[in-house]
Structure formats: structure tokens, C-alpha cells
N, CA, C and O atoms as a GROMACS GRO file, in nm:
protein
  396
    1UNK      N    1  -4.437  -6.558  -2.453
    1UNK     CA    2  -4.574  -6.523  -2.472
    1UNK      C    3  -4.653  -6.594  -2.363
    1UNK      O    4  -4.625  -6.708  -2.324
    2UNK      N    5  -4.761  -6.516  -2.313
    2UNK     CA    6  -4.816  -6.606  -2.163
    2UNK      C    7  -4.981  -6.550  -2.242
    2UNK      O    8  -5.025  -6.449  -2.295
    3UNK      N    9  -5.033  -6.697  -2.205
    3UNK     CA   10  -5.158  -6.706  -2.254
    3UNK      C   11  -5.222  -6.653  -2.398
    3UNK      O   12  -5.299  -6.557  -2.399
    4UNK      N   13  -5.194  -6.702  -2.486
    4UNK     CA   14  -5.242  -6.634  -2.633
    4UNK      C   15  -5.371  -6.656  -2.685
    4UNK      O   16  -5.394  -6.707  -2.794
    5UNK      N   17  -5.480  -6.603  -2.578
    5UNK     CA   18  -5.602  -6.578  -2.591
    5UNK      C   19  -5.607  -6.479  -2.678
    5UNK      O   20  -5.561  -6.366  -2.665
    6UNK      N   21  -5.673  -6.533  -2.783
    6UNK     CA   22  -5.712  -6.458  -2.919
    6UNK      C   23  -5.897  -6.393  -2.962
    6UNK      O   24  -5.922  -6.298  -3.036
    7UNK      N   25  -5.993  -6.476  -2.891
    7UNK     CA   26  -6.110  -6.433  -2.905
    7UNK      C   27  -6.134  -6.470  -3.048
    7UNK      O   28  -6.128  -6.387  -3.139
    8UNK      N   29  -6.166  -6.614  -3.069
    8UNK     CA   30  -6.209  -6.618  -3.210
    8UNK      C   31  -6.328  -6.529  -3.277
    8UNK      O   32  -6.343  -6.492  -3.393
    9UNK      N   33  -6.412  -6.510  -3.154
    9UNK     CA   34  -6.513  -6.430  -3.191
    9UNK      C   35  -6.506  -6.305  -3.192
    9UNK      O   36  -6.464  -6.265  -3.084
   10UNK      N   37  -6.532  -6.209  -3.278
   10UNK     CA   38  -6.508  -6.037  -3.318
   10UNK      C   39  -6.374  -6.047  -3.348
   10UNK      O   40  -6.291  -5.979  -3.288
   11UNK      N   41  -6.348  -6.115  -3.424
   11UNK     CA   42  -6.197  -6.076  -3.461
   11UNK      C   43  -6.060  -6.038  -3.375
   11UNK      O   44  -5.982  -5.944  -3.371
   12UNK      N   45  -6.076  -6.156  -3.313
   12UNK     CA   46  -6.010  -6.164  -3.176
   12UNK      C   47  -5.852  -6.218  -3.235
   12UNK      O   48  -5.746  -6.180  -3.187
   13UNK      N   49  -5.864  -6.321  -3.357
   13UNK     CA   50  -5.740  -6.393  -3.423
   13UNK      C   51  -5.665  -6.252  -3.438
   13UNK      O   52  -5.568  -6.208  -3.376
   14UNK      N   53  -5.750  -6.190  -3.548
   14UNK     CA   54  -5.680  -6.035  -3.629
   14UNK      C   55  -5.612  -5.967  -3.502
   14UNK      O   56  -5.493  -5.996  -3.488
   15UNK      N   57  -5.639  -5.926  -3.455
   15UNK     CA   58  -5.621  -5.797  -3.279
   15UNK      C   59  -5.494  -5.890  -3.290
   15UNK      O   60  -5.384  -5.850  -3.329
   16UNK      N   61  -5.514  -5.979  -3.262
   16UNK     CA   62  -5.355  -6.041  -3.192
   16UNK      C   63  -5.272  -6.065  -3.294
   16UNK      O   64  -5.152  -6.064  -3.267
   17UNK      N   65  -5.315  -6.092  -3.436
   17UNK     CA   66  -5.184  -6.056  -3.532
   17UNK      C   67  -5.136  -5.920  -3.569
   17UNK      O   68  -5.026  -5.900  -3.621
   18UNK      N   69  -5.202  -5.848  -3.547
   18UNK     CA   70  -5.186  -5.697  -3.545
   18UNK      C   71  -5.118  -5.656  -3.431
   18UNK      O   72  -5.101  -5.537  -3.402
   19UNK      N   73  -5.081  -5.749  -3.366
   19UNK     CA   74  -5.014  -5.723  -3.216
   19UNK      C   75  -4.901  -5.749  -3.203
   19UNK      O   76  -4.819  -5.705  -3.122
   20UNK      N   77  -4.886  -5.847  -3.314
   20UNK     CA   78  -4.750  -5.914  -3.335
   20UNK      C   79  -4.677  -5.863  -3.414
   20UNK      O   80  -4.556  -5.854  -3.398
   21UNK      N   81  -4.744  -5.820  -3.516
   21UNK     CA   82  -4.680  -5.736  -3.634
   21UNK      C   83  -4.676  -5.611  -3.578
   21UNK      O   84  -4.583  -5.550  -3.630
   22UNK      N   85  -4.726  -5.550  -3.505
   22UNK     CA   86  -4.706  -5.384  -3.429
   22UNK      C   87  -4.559  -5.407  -3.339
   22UNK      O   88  -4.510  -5.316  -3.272
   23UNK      N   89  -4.533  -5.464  -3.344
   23UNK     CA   90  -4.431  -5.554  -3.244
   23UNK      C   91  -4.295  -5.635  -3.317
   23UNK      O   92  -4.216  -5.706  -3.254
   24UNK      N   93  -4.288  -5.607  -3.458
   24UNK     CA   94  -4.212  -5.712  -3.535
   24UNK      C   95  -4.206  -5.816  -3.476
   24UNK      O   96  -4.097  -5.854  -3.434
   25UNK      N   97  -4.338  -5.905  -3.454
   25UNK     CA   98  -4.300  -6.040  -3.424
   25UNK      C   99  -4.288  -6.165  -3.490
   25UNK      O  100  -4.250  -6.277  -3.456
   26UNK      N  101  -4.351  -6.087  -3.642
   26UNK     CA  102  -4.434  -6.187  -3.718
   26UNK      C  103  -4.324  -6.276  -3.822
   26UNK      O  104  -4.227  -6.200  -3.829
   27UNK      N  105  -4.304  -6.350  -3.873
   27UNK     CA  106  -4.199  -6.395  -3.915
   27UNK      C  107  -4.208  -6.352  -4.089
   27UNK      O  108  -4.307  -6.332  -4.160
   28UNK      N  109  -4.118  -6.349  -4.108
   28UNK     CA  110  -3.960  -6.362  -4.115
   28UNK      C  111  -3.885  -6.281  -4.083
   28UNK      O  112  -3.763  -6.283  -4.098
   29UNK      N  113  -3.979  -6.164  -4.011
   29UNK     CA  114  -3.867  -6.053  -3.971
   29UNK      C  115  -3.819  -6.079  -3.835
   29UNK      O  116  -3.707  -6.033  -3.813
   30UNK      N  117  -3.892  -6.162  -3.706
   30UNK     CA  118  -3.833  -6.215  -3.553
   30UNK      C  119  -3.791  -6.383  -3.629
   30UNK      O  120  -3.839  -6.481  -3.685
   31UNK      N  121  -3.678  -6.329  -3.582
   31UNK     CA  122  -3.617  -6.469  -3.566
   31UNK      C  123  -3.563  -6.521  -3.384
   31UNK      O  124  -3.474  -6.592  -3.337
   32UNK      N  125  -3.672  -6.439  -3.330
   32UNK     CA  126  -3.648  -6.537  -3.150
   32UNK      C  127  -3.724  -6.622  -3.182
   32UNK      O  128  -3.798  -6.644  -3.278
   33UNK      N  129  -3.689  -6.688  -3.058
   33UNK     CA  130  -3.750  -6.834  -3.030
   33UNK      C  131  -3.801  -6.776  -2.929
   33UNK      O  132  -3.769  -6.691  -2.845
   34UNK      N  133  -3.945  -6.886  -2.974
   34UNK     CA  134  -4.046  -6.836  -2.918
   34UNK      C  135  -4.118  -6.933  -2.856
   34UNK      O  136  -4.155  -7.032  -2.919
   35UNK      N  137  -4.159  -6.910  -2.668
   35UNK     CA  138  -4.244  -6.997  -2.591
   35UNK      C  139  -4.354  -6.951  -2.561
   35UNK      O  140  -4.368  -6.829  -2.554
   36UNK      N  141  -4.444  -7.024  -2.540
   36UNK     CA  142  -4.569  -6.985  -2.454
   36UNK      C  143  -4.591  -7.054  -2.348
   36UNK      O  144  -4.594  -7.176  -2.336
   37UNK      N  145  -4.612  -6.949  -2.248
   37UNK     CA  146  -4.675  -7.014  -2.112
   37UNK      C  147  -4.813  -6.986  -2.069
   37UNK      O  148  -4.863  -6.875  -2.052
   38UNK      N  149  -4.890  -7.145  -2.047
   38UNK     CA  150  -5.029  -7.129  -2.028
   38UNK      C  151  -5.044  -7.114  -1.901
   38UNK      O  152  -4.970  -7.185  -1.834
   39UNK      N  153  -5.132  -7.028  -1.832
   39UNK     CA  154  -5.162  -7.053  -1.695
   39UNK      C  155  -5.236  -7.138  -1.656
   39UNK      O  156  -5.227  -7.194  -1.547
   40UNK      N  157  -5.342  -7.162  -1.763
   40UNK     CA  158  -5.424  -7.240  -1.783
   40UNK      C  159  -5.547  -7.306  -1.863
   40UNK      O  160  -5.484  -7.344  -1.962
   41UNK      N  161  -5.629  -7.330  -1.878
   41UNK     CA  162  -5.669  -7.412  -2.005
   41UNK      C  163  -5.767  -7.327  -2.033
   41UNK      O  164  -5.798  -7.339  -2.152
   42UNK      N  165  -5.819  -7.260  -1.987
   42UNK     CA  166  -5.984  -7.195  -2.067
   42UNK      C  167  -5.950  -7.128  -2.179
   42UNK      O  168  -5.847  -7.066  -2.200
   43UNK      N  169  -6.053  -7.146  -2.257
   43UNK     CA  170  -6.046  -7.092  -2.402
   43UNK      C  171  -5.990  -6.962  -2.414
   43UNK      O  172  -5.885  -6.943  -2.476
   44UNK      N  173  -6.069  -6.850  -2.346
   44UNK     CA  174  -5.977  -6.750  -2.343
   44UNK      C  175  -5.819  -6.715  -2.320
   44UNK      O  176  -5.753  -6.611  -2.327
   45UNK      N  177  -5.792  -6.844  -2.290
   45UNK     CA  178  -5.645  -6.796  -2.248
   45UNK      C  179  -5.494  -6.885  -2.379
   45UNK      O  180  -5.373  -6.868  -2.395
   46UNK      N  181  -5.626  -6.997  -2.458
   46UNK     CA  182  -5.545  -7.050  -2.564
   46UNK      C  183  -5.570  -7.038  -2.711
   46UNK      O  184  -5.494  -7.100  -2.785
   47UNK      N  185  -5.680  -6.957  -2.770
   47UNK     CA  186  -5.779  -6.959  -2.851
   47UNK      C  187  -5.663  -6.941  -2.980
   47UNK      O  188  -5.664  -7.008  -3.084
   48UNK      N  189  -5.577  -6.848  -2.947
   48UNK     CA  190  -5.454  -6.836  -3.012
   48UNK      C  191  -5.382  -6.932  -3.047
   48UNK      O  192  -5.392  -6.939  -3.170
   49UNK      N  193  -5.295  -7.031  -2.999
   49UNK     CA  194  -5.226  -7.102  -3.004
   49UNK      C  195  -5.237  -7.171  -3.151
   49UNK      O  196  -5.133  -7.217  -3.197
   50UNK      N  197  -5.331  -7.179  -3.212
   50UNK     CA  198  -5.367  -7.270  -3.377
   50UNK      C  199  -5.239  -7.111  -3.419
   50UNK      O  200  -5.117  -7.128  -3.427
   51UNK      N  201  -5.296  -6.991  -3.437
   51UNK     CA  202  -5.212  -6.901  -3.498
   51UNK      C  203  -5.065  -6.888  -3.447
   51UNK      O  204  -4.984  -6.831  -3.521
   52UNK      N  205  -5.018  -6.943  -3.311
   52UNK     CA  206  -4.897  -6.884  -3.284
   52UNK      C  207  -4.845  -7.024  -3.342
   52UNK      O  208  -4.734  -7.029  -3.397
   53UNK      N  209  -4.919  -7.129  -3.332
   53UNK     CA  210  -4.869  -7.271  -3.452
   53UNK      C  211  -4.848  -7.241  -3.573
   53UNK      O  212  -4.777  -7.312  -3.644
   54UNK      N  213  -4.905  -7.137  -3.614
   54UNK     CA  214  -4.877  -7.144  -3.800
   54UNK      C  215  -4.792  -7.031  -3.760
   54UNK      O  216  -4.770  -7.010  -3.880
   55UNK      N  217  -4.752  -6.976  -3.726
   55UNK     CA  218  -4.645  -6.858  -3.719
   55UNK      C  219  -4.525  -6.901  -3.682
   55UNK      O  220  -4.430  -6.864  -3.750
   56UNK      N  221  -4.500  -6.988  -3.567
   56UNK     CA  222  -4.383  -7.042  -3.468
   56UNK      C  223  -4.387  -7.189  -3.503
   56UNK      O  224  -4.386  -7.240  -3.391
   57UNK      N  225  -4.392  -7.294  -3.594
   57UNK     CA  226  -4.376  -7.433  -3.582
   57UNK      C  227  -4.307  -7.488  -3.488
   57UNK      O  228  -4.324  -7.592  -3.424
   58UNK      N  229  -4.223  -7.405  -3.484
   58UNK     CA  230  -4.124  -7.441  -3.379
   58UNK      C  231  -4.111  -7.432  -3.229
   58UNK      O  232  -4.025  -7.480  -3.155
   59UNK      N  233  -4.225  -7.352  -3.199
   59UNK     CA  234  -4.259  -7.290  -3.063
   59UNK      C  235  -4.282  -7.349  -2.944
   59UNK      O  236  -4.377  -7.421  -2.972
   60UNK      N  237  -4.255  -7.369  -2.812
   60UNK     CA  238  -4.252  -7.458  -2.730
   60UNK      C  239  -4.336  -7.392  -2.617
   60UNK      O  240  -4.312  -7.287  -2.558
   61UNK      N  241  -4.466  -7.499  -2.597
   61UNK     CA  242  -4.613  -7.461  -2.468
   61UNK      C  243  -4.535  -7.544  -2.332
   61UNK      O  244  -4.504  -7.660  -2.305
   62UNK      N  245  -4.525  -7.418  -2.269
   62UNK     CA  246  -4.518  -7.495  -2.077
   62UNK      C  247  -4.640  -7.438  -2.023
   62UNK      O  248  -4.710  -7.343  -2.057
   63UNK      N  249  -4.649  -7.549  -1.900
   63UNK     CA  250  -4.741  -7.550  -1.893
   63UNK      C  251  -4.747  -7.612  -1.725
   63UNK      O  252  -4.639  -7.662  -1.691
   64UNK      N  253  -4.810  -7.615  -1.662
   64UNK     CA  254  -4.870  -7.744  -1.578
   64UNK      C  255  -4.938  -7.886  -1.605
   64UNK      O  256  -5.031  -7.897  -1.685
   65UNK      N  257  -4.899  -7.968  -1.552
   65UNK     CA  258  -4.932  -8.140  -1.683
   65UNK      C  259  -5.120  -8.099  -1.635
   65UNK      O  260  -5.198  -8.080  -1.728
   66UNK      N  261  -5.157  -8.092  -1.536
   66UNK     CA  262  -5.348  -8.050  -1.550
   66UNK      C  263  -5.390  -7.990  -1.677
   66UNK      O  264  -5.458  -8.044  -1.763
   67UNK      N  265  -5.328  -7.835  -1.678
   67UNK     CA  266  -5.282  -7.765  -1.814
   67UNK      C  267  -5.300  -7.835  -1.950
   67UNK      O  268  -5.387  -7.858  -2.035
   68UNK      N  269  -5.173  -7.854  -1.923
   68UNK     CA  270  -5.179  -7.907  -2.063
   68UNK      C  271  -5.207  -8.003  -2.109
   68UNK      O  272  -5.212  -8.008  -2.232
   69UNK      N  273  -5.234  -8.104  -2.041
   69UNK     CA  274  -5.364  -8.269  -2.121
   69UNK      C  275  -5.479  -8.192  -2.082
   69UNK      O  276  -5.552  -8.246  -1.998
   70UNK      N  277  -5.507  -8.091  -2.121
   70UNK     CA  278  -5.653  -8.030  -2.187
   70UNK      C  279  -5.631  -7.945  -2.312
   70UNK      O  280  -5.725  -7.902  -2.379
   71UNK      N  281  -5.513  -7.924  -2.337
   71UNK     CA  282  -5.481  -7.835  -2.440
   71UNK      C  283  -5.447  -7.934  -2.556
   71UNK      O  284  -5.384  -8.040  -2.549
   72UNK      N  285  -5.530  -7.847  -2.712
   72UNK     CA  286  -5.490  -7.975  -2.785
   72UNK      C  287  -5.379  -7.891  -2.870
   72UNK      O  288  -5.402  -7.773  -2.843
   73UNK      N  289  -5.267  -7.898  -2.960
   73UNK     CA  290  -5.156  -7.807  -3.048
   73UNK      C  291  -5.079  -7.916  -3.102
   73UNK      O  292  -5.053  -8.031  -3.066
   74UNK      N  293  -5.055  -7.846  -3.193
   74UNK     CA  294  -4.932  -7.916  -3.248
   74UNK      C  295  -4.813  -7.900  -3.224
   74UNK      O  296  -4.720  -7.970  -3.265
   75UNK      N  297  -4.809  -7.793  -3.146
   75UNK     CA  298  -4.661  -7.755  -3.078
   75UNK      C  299  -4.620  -7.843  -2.990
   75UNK      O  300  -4.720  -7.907  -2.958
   76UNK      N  301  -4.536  -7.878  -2.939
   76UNK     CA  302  -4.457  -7.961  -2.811
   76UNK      C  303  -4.501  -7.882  -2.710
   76UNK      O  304  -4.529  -7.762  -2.702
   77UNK      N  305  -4.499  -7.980  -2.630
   77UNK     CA  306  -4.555  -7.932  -2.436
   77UNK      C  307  -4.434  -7.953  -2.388
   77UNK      O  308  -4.352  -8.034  -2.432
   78UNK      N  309  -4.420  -7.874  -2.290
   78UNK     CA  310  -4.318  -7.962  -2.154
   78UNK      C  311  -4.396  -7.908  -2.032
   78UNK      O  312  -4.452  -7.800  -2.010
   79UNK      N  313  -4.379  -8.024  -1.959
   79UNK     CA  314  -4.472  -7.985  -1.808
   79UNK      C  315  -4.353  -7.931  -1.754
   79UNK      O  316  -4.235  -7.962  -1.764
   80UNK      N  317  -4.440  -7.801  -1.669
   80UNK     CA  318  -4.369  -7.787  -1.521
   80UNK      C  319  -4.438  -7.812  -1.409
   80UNK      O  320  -4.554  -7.853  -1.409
   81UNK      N  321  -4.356  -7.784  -1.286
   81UNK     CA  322  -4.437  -7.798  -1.171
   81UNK      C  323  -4.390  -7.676  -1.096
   81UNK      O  324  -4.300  -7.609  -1.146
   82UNK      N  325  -4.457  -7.630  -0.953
   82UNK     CA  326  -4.432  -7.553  -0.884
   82UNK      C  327  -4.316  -7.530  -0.835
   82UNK      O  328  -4.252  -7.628  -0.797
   83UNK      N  329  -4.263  -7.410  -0.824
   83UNK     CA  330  -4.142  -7.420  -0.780
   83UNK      C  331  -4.067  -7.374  -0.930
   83UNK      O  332  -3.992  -7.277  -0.914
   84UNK      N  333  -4.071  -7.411  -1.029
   84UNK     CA  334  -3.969  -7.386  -1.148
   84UNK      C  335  -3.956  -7.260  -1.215
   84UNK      O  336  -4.052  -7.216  -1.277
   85UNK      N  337  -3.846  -7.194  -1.211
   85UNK     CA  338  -3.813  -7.066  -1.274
   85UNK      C  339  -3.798  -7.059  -1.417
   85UNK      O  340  -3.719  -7.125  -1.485
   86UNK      N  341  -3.902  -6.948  -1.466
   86UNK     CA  342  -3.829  -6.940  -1.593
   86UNK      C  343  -3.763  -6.784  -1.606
   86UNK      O  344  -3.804  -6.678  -1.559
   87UNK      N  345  -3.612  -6.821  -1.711
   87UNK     CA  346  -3.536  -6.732  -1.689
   87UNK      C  347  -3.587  -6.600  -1.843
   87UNK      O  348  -3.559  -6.630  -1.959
   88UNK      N  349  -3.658  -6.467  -1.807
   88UNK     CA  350  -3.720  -6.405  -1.895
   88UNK      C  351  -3.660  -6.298  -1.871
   88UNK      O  352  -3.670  -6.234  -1.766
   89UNK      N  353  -3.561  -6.256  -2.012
   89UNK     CA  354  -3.478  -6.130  -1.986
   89UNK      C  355  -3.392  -6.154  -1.874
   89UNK      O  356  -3.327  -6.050  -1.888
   90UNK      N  357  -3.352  -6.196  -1.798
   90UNK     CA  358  -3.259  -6.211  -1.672
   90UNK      C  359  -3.339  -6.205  -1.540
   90UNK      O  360  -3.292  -6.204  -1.426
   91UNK      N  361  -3.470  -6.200  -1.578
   91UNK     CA  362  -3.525  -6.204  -1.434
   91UNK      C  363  -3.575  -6.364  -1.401
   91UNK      O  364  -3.579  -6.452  -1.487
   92UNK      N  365  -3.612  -6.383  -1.258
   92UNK     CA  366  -3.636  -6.534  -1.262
   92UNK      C  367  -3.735  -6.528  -1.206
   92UNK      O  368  -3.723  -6.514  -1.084
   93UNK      N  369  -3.890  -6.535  -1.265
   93UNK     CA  370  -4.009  -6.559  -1.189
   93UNK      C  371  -4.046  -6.674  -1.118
   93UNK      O  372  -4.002  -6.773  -1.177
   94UNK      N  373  -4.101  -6.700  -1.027
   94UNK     CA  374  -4.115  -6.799  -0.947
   94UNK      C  375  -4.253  -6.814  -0.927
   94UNK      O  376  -4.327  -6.735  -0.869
   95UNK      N  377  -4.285  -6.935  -0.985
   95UNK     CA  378  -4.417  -6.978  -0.991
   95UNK      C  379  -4.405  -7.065  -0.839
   95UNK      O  380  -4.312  -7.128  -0.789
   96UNK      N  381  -4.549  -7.033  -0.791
   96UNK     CA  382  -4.601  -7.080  -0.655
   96UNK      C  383  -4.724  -7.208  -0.692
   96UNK      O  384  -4.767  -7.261  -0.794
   97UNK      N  385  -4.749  -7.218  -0.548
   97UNK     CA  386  -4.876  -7.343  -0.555
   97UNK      C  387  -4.980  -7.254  -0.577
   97UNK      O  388  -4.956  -7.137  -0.606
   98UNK      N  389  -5.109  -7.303  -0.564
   98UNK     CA  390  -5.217  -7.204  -0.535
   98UNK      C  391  -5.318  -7.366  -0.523
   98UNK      O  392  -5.293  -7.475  -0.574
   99UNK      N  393  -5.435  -7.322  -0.435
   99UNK     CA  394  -5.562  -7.455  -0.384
   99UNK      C  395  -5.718  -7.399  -0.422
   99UNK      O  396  -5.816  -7.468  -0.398
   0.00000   0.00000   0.00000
């Protein structure tokens, strides 16, 4: 999951559980394991994360360490840095720098 901007406002939480469940994501019927990757910290892009916490306890936020010591969750962080692949479906995206 990359960025789980939810829009608390207008029913921005709902849209995205309705997104999940349009999707069998919602538990107890997905049993993947499930990550999120932030690109970055603005509200729009984490507003979600309280819901993908009560859905996924188990769920693991990467992130960039800037990133994420602005993000507050109860989920576990792990920093990355530039350069690190993550392996999604068999493909390997490659995150760059940017200034």
C-alpha cells in the first residue's frame, strides 16, 4: 500500500474502506501481509494509517527516516534510504534521490 491518504474530511476514512473491501482486503478474508510505503509526510498522504492500524496490527510503514520521525502510528517503521529496492510482485522498483 503506498500512501494511505484517507481524507478525514467528507468521508475520506469510508472511500478507502470501501476500497479495501471492493478489493477483499479487509480482514479476515486477506490474510497478506501487509506494508505501507510513505513517500512522505503530509496529511494527505497518511490520514489513513490510524485505519490501516486497526485493520493490519501487524503492518509494517517504510519510509525515509525525514518521513517517518514526522509520522506518528502504532505500526513499526523501518527506514530506508535511496538506492533500496523493494521487491513488489517480482518487479524491483528503484527509488532515486530527488533535491
Amino acid at each position: 500500500m503506498v500512501d494511505p491518504g484517507a481524507g478525514a474530511i467528507d468521508g475520506g476514512l469510508e472511500h478507502f474502506k470501501t476500497i479495501l473491501e471492493d478489493r477483499n482486503l479487509l480482514p479476515p478474508s486477506s490474510t497478506r501481509k501487509v506494508s505501507v510505503f510513505l513517500t512522505h509526510h503530509h496529511v494527505d498522504h497518511i490520514e489513513g494509517l490510524p485505519l490501516v492500524a486497526s485493520l493490519y496490527p501487524h503492518a509494517v510503514v517504510y519510509g525515509h527516516k525525514a518521513t517517518l520521525d514526522r509520522v506518528t502510528t502504532t505500526l513499526p517503521k523501518e527506514y530506508i534510504e535511496p538506492g533500496y529496492e523493494f521487491d513488489i510482485n517480482g518487479k524491483l522498483p528503484q527509488l532515486g534521490t530527488y533535491e
